[in-house]
VMD Tcl script that draws the C-alpha trace (Angstrom):
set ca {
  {0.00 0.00 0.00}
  {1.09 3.46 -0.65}
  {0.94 4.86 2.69}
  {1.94 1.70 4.76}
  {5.49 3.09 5.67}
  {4.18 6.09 6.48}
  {1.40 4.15 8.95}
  {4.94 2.30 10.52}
  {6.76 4.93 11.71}
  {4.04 6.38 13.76}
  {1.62 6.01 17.08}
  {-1.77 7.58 15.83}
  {-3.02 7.53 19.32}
  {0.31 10.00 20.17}
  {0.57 12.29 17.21}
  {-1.95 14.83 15.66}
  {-1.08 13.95 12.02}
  {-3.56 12.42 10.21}
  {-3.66 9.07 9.34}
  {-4.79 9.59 5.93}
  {-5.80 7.43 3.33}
  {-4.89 7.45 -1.23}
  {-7.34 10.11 -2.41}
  {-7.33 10.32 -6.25}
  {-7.70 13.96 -7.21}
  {-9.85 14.35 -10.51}
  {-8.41 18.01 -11.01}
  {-6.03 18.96 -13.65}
  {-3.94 20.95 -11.15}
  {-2.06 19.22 -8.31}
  {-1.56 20.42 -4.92}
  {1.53 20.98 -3.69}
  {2.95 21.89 -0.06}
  {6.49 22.86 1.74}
  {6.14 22.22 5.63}
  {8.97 23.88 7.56}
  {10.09 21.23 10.38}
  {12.09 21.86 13.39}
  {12.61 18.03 14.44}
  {16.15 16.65 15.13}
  {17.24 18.97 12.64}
  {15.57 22.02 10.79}
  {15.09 20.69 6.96}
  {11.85 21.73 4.66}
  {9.47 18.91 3.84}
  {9.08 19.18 -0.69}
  {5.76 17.56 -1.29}
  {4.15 16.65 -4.44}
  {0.40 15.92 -5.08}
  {0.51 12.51 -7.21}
  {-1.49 9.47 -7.48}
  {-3.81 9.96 -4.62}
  {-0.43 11.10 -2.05}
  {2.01 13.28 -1.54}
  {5.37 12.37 -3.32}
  {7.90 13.53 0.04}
  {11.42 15.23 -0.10}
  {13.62 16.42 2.85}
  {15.63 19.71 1.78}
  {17.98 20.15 4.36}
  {18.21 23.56 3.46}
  {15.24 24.53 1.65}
  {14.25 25.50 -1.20}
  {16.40 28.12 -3.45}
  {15.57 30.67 -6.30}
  {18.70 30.48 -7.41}
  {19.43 28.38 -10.13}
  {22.92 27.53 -9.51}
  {22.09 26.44 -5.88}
  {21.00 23.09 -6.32}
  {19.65 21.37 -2.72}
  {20.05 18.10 -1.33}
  {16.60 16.48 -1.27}
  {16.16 12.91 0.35}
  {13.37 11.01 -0.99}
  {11.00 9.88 2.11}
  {8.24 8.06 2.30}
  {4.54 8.89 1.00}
  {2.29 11.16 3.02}
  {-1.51 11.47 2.68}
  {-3.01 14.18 0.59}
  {-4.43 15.96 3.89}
  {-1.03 15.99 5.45}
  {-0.51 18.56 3.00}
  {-2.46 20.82 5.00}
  {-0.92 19.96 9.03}
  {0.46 22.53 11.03}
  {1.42 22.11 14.81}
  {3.19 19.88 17.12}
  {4.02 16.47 17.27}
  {4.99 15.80 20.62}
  {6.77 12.53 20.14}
  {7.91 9.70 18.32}
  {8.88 9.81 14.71}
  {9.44 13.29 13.93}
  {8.60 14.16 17.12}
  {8.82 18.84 16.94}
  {7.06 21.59 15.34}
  {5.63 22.14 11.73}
  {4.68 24.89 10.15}
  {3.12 25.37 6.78}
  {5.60 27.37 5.06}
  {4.08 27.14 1.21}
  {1.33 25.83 -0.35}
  {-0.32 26.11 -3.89}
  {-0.54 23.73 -7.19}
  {1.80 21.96 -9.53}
  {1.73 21.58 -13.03}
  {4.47 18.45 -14.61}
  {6.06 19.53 -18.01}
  {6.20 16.54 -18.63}
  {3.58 14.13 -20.27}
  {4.30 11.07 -17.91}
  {5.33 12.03 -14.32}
  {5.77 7.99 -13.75}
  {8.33 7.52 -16.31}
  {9.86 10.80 -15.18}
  {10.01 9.70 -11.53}
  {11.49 6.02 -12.94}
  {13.80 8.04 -15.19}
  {15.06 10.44 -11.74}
  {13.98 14.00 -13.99}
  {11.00 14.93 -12.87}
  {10.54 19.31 -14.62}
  {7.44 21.13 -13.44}
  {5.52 24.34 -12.81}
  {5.29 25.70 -9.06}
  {2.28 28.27 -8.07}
  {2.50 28.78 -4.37}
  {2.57 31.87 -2.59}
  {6.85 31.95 -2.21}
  {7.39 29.08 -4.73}
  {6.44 29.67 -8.51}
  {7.71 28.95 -11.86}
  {9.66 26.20 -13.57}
  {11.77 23.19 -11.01}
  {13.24 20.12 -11.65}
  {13.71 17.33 -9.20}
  {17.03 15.40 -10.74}
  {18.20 12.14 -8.62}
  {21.61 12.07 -8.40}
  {22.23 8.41 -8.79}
  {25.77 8.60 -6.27}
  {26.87 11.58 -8.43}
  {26.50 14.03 -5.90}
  {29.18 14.06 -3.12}
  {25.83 13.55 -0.40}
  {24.68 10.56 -2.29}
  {28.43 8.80 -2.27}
  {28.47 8.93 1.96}
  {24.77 7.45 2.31}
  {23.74 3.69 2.05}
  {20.54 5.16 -0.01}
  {21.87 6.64 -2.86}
  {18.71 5.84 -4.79}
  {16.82 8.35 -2.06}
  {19.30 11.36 -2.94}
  {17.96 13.82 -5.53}
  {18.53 17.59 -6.01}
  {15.86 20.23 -6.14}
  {16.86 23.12 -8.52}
  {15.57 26.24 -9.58}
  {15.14 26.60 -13.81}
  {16.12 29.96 -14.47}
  {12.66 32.69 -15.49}
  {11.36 35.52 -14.09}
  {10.76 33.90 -10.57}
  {14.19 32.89 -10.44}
  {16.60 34.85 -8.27}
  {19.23 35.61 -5.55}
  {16.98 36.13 -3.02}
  {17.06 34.21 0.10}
  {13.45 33.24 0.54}
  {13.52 31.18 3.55}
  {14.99 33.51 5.36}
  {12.91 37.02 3.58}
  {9.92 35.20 3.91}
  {10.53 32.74 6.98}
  {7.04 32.49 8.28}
  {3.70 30.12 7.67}
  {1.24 30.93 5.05}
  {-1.61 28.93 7.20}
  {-1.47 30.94 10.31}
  {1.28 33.99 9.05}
  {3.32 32.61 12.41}
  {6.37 31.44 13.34}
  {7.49 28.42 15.46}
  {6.99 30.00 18.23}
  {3.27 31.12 18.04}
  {2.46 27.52 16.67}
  {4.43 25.57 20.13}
  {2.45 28.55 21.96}
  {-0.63 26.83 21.35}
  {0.60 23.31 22.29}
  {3.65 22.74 24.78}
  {3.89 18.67 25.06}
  {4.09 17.80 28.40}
  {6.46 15.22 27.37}
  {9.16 17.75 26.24}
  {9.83 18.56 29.91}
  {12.20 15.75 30.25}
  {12.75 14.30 26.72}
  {12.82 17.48 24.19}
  {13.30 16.22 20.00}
  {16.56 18.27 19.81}
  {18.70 18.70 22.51}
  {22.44 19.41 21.14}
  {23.84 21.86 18.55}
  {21.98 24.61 16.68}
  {18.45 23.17 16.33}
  {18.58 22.26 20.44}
  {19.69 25.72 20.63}
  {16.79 26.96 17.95}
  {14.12 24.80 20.03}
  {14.92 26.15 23.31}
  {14.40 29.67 22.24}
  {11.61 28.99 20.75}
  {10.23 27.15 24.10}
  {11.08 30.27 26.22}
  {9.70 32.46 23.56}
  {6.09 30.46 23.54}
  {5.90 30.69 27.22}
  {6.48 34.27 27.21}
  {3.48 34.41 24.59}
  {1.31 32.29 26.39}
  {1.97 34.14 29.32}
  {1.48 37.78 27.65}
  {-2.02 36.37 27.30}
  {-3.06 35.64 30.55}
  {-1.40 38.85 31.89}
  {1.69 37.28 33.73}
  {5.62 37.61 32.49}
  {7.52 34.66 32.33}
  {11.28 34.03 32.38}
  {12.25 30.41 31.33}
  {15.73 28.89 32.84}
  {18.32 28.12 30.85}
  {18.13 24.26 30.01}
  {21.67 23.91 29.53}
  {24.89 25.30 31.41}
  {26.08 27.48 29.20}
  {28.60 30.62 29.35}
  {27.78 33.75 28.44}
  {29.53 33.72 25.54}
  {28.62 30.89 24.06}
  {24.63 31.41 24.68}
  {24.88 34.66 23.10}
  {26.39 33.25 19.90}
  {23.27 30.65 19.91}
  {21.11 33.17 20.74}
  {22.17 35.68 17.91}
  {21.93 32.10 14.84}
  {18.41 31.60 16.58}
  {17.39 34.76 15.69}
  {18.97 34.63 12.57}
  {16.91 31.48 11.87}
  {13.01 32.54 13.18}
  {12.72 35.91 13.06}
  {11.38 37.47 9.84}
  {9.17 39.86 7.89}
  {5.56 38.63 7.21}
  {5.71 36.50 4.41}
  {5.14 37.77 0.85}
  {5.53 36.31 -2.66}
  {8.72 35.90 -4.10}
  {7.68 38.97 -6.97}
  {8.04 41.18 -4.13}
  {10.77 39.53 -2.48}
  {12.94 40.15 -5.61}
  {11.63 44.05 -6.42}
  {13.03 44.60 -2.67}
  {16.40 43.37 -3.37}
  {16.92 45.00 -6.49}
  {15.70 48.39 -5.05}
  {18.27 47.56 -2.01}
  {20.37 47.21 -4.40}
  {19.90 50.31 -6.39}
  {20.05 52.58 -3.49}
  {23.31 51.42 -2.59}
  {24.84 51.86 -6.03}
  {23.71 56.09 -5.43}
  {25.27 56.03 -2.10}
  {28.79 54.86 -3.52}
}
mol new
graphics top color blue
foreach p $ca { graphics top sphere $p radius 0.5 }
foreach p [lrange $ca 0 end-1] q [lrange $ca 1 end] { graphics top cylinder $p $q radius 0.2 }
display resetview
């Protein structure tokens, strides 16, 4: 069955996702979706509409405009159609941190058989999404890639790149428009509505940047929750930690969440080049 790995990694009766089921869609445009996930490790989750599912990449680092970036994207398994539309917490398990909903609109293959394309590893198609849009290609790598050569799944290594049009660019859209297009929040305001209990003594990510990322983001939803009810909250540190060192987490953490609200990448790209244009009259 299509979904059956997905159904093995996880505990329905523990995690919000859905369980799901193959729905065939009889429209000529396919959905498409790009959940940001702060699990182990921050990585985007590329899904594809297709045969009743959603086809699944991880991009470590996201999605890029820019044609000559081309991103790691490790095929996972199948999702369910209504996945596509999950934002919130999942507070253990498989996955186990916080999704957001970073992009979402319809895809459009430029090719005439997406099977054979898939078989073949060159999959070229249309994005419209609200930071996504324009021509992609999906390309497995087949061990070429320096990634693929280091993992015992070279099959599952691939390479999202950007085709180059009008929606191409050198704008860093994860980071100009970092926040979710379900809810317009970030991390924080989604964990705000749903702390899990269970993260008091066993949190997803504990060491390195995305621990560091997470607890942030833990003190920051308190404070919000707490701004609510009227009362000002100051969470402890969760690890010793000099000065020093907590700052320089503190300062890639912000680097990482904060953001302005979200807008399409047309806009993103008229405010670089204007940035760019003021600068050249200052010089």
């Amino acid at each position: 069955m299509a979904l059956e790995e997905y159904r093995r990694k996880r505990d329905f009766k523990k995690t919000p996702e859905p369980e799901g089921k193959v729905v065939q869609s009889k429209e000529p445009e396919r959905f498409f979706c790009v959940q940001k996930h702060l699990a182990s490790h921050l990585h985007y989750d590329f899904r594809l509409e297709h045969n009743g599912v959603l086809l699944s990449w991880a991009v470590p680092k996201g999605p890029s405009l820019d044609p000559k970036a081309k991103r790691l994207a490790m095929k996972v398994e199948d999702h369910p159609v209504e996945y596509g539309q999950f934002e919130g917490v999942i507070p253990e398990g498989y996955g186990a941190g916080i999704v957001m909903l970073w992009d979402v609109g319809t895809w459009t293959p430029e090719v005439a058989d997406v099977e054979a394309a898939l078989k073949k590893g060159d999959l070229k198609f249309t994005l419209t999404g609200y930071k996504l849009k324009g021509s992609w290609v999906l390309v497995r790598t087949g061990g070429r890639y320096p990634a693929a050569r280091t993992s015992p799944d070279g099959g599952r290594t691939w390479l999202l790149i950007k085709h180059r049009d009008q929606w191409a660019g050198d704008v860093d859209i994860t980071e100009f428009a970092p926040k979710s297009v379900k809810s317009d929040g970030d991390f924080e305001d989604i964990l705000a509505e749903d702390v899990p209990a269970v993260w008091t003594s066993n949190r997803p990510a504990k060491g390195g940047d995305a621990g560091a990322m997470l607890a942030t983001i833990i003190e920051r939803a308190a404070n919000l929750k707490a701004a609510r009810s009227g009362a000002i909250v100051a969470a402890p540190p969760t690890t010793k930690e000099t000065k020093d060192t907590k700052d320089t987490k503190v300062k890639k953490v912000k680097k990482a969440v904060t953001g302005t609200k979200a807008r399409t990448v047309k806009s993103a790209r008229a405010a670089a080049a204007s940035k760019k244009k003021s600068t050249s009259k200052t010089q």
